[in-house]
N, CA, C and O of each residue as an XYZ file, in Angstrom:
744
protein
N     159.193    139.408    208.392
C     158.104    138.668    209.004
C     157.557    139.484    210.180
O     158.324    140.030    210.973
N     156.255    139.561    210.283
C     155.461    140.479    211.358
C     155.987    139.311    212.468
O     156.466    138.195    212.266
N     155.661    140.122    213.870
C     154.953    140.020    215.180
C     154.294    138.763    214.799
O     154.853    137.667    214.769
N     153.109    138.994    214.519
C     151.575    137.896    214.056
C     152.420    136.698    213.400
O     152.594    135.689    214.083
N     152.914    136.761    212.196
C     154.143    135.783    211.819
C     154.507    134.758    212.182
O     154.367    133.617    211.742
N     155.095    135.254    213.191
C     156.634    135.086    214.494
C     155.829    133.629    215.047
O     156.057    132.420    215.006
N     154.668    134.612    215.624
C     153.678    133.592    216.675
C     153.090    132.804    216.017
O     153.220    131.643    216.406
N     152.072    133.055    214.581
C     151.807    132.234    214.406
C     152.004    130.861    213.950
O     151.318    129.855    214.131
N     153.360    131.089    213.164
C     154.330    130.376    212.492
C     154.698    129.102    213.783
O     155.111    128.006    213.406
N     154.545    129.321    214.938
C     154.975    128.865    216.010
C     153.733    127.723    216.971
O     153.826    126.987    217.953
N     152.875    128.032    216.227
C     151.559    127.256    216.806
C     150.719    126.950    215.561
O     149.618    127.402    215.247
N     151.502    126.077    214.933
C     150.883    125.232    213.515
C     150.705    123.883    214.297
O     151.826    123.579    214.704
N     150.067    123.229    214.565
C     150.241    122.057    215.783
C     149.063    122.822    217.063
O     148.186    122.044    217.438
N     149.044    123.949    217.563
C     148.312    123.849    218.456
C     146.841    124.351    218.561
O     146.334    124.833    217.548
N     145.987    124.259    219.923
C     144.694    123.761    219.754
C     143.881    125.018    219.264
O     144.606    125.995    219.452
N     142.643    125.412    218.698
C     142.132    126.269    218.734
C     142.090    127.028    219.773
O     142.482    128.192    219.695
N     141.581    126.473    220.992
C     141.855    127.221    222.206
C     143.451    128.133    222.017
O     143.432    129.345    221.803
N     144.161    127.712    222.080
C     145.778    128.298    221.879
C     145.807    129.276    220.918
O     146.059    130.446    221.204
N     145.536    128.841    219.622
C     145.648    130.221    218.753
C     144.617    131.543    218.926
O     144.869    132.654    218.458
N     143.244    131.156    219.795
C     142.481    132.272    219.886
C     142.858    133.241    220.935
O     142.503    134.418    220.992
N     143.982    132.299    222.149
C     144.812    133.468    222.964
C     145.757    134.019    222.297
O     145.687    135.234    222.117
N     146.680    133.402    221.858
C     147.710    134.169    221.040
C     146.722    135.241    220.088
O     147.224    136.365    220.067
N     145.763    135.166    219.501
C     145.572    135.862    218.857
C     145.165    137.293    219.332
O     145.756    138.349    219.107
N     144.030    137.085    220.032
C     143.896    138.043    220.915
C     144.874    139.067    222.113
O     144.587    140.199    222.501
N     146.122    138.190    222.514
C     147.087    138.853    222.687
C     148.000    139.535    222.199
O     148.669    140.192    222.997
N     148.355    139.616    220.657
C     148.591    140.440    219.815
C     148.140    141.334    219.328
O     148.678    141.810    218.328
N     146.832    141.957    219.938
C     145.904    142.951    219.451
C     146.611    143.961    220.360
O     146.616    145.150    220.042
N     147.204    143.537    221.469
C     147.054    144.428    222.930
C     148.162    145.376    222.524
O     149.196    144.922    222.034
N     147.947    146.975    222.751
C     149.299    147.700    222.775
C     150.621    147.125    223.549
O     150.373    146.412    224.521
N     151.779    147.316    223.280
C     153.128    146.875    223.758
C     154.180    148.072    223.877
O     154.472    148.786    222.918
N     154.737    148.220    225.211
C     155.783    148.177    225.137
C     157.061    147.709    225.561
O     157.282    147.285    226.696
N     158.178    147.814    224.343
C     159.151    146.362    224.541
C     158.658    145.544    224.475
O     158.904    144.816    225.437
N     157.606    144.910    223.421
C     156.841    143.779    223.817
C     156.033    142.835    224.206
O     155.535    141.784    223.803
N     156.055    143.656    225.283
C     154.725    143.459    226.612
C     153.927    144.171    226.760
O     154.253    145.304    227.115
N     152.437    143.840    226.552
C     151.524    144.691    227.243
C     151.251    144.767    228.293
O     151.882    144.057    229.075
N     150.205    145.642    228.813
C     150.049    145.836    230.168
C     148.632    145.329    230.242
O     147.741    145.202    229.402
N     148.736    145.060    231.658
C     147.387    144.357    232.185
C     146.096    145.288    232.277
O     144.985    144.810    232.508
N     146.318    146.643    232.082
C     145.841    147.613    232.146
C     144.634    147.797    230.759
O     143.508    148.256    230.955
N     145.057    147.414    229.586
C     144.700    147.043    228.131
C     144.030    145.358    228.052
O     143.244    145.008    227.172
N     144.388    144.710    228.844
C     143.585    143.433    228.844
C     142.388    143.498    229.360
O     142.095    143.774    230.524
N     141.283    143.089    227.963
C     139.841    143.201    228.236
C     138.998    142.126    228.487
O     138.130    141.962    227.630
N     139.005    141.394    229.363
C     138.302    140.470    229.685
C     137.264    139.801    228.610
O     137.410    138.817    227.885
N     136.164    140.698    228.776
C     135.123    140.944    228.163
C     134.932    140.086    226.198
O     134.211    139.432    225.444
N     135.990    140.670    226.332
C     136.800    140.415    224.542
C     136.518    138.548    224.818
O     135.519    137.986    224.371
N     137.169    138.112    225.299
C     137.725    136.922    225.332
C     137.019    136.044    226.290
O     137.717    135.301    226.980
N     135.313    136.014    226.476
C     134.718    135.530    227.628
C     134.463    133.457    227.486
O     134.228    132.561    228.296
N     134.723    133.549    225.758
C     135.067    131.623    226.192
C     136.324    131.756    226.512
O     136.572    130.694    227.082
N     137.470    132.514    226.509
C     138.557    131.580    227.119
C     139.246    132.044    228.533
O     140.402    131.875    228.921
N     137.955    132.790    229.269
C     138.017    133.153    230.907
C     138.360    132.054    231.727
O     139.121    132.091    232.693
N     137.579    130.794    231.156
C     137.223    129.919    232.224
C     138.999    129.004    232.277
O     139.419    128.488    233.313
N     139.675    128.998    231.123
C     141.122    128.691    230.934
C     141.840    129.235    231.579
O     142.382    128.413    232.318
N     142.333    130.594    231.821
C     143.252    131.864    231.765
C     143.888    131.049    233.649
O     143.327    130.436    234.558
N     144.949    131.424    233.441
C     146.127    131.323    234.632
C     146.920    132.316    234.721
O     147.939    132.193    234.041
N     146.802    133.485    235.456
C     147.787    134.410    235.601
C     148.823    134.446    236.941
O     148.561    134.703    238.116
N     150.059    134.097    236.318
C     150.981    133.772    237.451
C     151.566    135.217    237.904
O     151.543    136.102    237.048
N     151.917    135.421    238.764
C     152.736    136.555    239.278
C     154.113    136.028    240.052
O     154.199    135.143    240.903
N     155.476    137.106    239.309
C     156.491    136.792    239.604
C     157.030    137.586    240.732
O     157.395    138.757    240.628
N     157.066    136.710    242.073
C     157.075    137.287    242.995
C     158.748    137.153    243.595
O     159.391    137.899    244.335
N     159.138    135.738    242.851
C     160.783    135.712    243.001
C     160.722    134.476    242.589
O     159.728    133.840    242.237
N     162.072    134.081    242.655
C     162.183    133.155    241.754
C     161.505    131.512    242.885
O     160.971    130.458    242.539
N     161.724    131.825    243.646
C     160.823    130.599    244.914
C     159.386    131.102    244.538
O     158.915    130.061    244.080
N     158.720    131.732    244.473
C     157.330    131.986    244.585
C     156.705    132.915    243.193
O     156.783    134.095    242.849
N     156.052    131.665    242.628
C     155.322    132.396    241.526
C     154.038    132.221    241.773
O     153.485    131.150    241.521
N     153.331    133.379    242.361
C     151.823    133.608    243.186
C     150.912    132.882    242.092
O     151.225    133.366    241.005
N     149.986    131.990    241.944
C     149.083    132.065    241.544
C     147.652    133.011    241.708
O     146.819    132.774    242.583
N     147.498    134.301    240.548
C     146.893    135.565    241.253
C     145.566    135.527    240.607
O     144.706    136.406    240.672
N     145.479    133.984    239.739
C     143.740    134.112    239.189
C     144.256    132.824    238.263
O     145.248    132.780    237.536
N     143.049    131.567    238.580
C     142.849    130.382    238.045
C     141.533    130.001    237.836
O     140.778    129.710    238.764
N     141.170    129.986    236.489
C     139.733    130.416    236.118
C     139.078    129.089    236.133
O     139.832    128.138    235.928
N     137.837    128.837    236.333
C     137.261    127.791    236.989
C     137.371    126.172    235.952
O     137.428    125.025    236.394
N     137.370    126.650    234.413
C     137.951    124.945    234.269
C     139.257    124.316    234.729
O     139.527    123.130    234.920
N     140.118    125.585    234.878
C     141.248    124.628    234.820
C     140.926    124.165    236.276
O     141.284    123.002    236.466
N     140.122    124.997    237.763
C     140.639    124.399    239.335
C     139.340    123.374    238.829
O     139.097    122.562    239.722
N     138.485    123.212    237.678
C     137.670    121.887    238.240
C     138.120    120.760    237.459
O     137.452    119.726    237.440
N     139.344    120.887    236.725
C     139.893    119.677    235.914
C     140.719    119.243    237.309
O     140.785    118.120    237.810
N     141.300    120.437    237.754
C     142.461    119.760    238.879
C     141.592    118.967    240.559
O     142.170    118.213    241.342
N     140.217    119.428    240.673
C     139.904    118.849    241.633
C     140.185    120.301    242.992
O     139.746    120.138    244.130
N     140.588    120.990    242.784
C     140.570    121.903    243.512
C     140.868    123.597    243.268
O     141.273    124.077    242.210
N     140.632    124.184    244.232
C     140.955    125.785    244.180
C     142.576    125.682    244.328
O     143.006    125.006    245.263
N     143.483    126.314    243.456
C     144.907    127.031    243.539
C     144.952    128.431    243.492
O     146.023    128.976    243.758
N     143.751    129.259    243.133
C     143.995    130.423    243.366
C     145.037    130.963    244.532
O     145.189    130.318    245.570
N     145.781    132.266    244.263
C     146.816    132.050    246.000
C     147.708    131.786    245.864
O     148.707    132.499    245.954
N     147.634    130.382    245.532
C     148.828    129.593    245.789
C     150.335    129.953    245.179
O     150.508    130.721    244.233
N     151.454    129.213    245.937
C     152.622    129.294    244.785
C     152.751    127.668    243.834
O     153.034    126.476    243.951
N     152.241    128.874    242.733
C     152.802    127.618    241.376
C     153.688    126.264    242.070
O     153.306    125.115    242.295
N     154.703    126.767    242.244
C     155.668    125.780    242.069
C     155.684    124.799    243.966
O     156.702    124.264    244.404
N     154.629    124.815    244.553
C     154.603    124.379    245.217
C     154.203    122.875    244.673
O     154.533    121.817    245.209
N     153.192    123.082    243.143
C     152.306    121.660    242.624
C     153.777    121.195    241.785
O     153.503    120.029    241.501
N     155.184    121.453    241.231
C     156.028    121.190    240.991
C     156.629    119.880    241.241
O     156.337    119.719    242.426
N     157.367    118.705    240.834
C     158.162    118.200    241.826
C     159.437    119.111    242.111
O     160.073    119.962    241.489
N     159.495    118.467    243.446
C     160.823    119.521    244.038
C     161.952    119.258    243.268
O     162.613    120.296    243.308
N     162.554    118.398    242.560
C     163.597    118.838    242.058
C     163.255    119.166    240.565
O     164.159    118.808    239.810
N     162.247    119.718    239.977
C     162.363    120.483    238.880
C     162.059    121.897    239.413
O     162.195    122.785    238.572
N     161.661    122.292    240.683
C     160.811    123.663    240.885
C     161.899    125.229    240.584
O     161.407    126.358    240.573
N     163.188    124.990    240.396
C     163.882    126.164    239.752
C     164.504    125.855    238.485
O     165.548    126.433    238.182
N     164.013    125.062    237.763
C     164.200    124.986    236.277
C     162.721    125.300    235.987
O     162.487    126.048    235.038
N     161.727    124.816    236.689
C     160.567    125.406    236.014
C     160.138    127.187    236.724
O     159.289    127.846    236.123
N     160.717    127.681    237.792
C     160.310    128.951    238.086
C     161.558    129.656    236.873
O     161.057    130.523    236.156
N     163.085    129.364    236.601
C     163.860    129.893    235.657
C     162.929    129.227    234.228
O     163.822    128.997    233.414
N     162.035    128.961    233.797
C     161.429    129.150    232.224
C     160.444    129.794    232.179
O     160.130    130.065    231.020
N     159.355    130.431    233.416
C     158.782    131.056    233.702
C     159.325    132.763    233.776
O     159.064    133.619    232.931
N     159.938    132.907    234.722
C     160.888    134.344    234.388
C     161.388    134.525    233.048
O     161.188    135.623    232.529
N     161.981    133.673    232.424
C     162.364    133.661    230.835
C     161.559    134.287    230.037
O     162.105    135.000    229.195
N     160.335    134.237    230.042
C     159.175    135.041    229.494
C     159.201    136.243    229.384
O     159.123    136.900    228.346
N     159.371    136.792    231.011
C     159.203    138.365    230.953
C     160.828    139.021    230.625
O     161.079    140.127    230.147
N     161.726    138.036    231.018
C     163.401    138.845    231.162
C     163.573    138.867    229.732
O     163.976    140.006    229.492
N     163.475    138.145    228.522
C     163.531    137.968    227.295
C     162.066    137.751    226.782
O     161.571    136.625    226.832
N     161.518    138.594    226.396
C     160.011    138.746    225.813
C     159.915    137.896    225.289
O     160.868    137.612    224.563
N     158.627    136.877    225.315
C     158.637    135.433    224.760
C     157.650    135.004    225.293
O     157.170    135.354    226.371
N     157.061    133.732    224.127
C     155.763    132.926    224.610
C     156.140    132.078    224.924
O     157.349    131.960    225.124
N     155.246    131.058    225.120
C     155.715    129.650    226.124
C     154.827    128.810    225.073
O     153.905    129.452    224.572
N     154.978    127.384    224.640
C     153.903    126.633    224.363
C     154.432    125.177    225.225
O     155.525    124.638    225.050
N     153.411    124.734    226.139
C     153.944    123.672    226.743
C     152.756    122.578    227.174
O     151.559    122.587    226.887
N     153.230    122.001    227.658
C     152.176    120.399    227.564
C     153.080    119.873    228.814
O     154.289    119.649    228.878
N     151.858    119.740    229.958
C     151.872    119.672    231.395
C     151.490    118.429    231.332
O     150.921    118.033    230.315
N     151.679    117.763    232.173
C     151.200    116.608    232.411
C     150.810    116.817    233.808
O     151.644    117.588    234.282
N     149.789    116.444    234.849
C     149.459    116.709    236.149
C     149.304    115.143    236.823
O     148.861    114.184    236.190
N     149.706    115.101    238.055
C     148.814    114.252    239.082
C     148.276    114.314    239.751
O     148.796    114.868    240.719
N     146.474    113.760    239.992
C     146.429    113.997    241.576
C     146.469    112.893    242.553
O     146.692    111.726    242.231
N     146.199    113.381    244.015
C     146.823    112.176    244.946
C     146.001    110.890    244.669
O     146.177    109.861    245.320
N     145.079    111.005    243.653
C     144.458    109.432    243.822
C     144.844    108.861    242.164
O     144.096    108.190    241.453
N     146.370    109.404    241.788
C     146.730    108.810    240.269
C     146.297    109.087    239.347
O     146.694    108.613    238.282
N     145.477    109.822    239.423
C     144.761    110.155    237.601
C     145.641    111.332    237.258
O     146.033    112.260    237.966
N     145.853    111.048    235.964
C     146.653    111.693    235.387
C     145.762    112.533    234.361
O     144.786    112.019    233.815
N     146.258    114.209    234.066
C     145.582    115.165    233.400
C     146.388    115.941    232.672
O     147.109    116.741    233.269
N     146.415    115.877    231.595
C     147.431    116.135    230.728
C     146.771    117.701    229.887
O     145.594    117.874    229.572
N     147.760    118.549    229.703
C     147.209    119.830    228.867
C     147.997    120.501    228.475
O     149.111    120.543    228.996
N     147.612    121.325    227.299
C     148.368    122.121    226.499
C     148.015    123.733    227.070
O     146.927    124.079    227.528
N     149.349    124.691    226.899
C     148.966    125.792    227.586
C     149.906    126.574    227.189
O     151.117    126.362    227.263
N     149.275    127.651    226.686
C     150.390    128.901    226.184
C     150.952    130.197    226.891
O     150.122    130.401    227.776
N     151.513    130.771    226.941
C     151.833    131.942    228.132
C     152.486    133.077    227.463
O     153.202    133.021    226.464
N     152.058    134.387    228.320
C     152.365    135.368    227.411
C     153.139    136.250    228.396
O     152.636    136.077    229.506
N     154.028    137.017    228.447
C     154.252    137.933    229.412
C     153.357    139.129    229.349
O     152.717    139.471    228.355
N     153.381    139.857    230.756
C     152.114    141.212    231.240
C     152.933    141.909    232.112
O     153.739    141.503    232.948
N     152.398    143.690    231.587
C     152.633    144.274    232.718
C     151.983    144.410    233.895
O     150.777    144.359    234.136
N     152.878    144.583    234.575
C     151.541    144.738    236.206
C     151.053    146.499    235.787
O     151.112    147.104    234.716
N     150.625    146.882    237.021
C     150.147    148.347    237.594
C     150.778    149.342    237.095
O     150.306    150.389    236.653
N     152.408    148.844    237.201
C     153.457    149.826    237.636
C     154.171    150.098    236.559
O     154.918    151.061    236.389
N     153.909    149.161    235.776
C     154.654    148.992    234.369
C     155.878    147.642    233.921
O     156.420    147.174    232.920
N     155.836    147.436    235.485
C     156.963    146.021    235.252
C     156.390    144.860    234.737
O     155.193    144.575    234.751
N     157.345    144.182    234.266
C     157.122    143.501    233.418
C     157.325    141.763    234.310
O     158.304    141.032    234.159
N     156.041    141.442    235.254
C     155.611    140.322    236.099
C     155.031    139.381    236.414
O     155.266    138.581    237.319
N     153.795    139.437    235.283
C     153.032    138.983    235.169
C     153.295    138.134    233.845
O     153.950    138.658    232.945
N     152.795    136.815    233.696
C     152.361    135.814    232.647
C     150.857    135.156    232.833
O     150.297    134.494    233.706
N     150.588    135.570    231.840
C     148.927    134.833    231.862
C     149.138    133.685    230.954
O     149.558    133.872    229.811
N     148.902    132.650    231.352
C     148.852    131.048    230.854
C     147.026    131.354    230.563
O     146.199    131.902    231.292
N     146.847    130.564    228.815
C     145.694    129.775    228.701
C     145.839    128.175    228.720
O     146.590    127.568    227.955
N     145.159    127.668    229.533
C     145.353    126.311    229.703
C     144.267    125.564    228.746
O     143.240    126.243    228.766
N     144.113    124.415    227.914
C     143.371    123.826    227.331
C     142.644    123.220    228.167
O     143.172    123.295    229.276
N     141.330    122.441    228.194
C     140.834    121.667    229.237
C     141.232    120.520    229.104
O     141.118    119.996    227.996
N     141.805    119.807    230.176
C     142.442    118.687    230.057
C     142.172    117.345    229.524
O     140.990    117.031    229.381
N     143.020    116.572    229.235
C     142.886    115.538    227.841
C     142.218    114.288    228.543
O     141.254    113.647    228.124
N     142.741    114.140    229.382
C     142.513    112.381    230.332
C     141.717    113.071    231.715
O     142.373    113.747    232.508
N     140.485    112.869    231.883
C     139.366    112.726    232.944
C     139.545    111.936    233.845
O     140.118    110.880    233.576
N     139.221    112.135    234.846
C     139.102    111.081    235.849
C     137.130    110.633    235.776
O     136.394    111.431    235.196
N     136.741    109.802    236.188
C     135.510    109.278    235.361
C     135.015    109.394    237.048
O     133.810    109.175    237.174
N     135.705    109.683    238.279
C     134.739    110.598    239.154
C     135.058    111.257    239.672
O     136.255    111.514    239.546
N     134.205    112.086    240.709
C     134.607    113.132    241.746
C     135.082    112.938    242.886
O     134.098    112.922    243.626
N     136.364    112.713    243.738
C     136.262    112.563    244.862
C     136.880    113.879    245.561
O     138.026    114.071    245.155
N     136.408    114.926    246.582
C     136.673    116.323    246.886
C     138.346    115.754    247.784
O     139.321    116.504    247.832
N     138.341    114.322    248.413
C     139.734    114.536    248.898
C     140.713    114.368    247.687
O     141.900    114.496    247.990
N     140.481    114.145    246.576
C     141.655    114.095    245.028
C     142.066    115.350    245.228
O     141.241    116.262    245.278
N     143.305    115.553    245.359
C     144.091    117.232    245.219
C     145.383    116.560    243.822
O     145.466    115.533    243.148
N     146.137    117.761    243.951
C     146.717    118.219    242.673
C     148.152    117.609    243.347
O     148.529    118.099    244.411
N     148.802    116.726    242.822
C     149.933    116.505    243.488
C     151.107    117.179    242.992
O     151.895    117.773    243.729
N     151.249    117.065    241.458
C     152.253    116.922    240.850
C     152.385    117.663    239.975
O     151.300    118.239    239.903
N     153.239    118.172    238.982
C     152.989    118.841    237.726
C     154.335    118.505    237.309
O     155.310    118.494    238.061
N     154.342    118.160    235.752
C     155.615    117.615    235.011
C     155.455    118.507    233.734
O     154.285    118.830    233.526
N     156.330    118.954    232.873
C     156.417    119.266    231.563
C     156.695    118.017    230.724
O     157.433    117.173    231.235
N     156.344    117.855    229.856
C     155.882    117.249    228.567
C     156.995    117.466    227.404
O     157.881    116.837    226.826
N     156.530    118.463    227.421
C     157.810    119.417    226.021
C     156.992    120.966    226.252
O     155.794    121.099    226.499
N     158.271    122.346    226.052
C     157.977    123.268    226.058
C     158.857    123.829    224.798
O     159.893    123.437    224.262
N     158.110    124.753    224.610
C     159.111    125.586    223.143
C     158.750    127.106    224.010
O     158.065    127.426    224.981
N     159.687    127.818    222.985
C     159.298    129.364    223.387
C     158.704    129.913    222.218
O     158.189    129.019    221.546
N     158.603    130.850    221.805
C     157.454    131.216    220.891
C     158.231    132.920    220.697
O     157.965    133.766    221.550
N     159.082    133.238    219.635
C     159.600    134.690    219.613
C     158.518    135.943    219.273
O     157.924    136.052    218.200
N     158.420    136.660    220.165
C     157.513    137.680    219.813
C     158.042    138.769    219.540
O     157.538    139.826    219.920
N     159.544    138.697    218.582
C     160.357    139.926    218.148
C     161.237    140.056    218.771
O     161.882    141.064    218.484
N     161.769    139.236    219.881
C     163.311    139.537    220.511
C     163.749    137.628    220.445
O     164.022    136.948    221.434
N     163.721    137.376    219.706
C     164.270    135.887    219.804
C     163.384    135.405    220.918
O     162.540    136.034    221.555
N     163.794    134.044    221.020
C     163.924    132.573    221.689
C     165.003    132.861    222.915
O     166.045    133.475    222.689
N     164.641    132.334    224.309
C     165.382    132.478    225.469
C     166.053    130.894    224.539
O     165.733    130.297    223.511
N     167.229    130.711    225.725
C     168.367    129.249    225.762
C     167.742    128.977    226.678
O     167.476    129.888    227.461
N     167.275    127.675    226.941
C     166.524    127.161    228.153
C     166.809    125.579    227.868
O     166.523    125.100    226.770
N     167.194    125.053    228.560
C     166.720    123.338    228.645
C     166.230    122.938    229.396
O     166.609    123.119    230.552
N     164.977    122.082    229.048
C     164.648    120.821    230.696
C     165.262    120.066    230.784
O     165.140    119.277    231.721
């Protein structure tokens, strides 16, 4: 069974949005796996810019948010660019979810997962989102770019003080891209 296979075999269930990243991320040269950010062409992939989440693994407390493309900060009600991921976490999942995040790059592997969000005025925003591991600059292997779907449940208005409270997993799988499946539980 190919690479292409592996993945696709693995996202029978998910959204168009989802398979046109996976797809396009299998084009990219690899090595061990991972491509480098260096080979990622924007350009290629300009409907699913406005999705794309690229986290940077800065340690296991701080996974930088280093680019959050404008549907997902206007589903959430605000800018996270910057930020650390796991600050929108609840605190007692935030090192089971920064350890399934590293899992990606330490054991080459996709992510398919379904977030559930809150913000401070209760509306709940639910989405599907796939993740791939990336090399940085240097060649390490640090980077995960999440495509996020646009979210399922709307809030029916705008209010600029609504921020992002919360973030829960749903269900996550891993997705083998030729080195197995990490062991992970939530």
């Amino acid at each position: 069974m190919t690479r292409e296979d592996l993945v696709m075999a693995s996202l029978e269930d998910a959204t168009a949005l989802t398979v046109a990243f996976a797809r396009y991320w299998l084009t990219l040269p690899t090595v061990d796996l991972i491509p480098s950010r260096q080979h990622f062409e924007p350009e290629r992939i300009p409907g699913l810019l406005a999705n794309l989440v690229i986290h940077e693994l800065i340690s296991p407390e701080h996974l930088k948010l280093r680019l959050v493309g404008t549907a997902v900060v206007d589903d959430y009600g605000q800018e996270i660019t910057g930020r650390n991921y796991l600050d929108f976490v609840d605190e007692g999942r935030r090192a089971k979810a920064s350890r399934a995040i590293f899992l990606i790059c330490e054991q080459p592997a996709g992510m398919l997962v379904h977030l559930r969000s809150v913000a401070t005025n209760g509306t709940v925003l639910t989405r599907e989102s796939i993740a791939f591991p990336m090399r940085d600059d240097s060649g390490a292997a640090r980077l995960v770019y999440f495509c996020s779907n646009p979210a399922v449940e709307r809030k029916t208005f705008y209010d600029e003080r609504d921020e992002l409270k919360v973030m829960n997993v749903l269900d996550r799988h891993y997705i083998d891209i030729g080195a197995g499946v990490p062991e992970f539980s939530d």
